[in-house]
C-alpha positions as CSV (number, residue, x, y, z in Angstrom):
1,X,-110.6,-214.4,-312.4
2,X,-109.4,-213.0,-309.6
3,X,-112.0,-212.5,-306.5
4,X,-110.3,-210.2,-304.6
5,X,-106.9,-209.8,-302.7
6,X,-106.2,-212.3,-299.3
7,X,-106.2,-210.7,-295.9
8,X,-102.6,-208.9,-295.4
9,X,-102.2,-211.4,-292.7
10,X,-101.7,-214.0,-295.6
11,X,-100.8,-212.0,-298.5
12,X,-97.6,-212.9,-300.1
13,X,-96.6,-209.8,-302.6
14,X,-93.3,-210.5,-305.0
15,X,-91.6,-208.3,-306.8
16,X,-90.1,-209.1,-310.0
17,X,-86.9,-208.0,-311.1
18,X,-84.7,-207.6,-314.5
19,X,-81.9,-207.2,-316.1
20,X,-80.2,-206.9,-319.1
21,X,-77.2,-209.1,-319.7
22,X,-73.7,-207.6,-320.4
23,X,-73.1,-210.2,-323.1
24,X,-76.8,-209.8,-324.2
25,X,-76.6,-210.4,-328.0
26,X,-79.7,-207.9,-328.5
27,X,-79.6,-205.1,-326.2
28,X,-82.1,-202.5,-327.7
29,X,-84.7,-205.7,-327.8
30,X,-84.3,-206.2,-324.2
31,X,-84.3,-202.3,-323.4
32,X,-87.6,-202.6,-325.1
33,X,-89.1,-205.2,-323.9
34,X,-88.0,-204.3,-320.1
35,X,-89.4,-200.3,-321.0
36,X,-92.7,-202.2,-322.2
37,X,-93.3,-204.0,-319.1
38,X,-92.6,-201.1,-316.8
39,X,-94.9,-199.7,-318.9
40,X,-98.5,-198.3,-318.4
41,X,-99.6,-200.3,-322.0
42,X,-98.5,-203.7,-319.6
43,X,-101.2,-202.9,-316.5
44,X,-104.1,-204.5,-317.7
45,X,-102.5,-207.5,-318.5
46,X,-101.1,-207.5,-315.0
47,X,-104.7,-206.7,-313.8
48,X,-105.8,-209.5,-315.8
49,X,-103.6,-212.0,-313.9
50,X,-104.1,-210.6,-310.3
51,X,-100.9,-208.5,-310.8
52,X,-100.5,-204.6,-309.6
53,X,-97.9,-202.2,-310.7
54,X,-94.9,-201.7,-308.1
C-alpha cells in the first residue's frame, strides 16, 4: 500500500528503459511484451506498486 508520494524535495523518480537485443532469439516475444508494458492494460499494476506511467 502506498500512502502517498514523498515531498519533491525527497522524491527520487526512475525511469525504466528497454531494449530488444540484436541477437534476441525471440524478437516478436520481446516486441510484445515491451508493447504490453508501455501499455495502458500495465497501469494498474504500476498503480498497484506505487508506479506512474512516464
Amino acid at each position: 500500500m502506498v500512502a502517498g508520494p514523498l515531498p519533491a524535495d525527497v522524491q527520487s523518480v526512475t525511469l525504466f528503459s528497454c531494449a530488444i537485443c540484436a541477437t534476441a532469439s525471440n524478437e516478436a516475444g520481446a516486441r510484445a511484451f515491451i508493447g504490453y508494458l508501455t501499455s495502458a492494460d500495465a497501469d494498474a499494476a504500476k498503480r498497484r506498486y506505487g508506479m506512474e506511467r512516464a
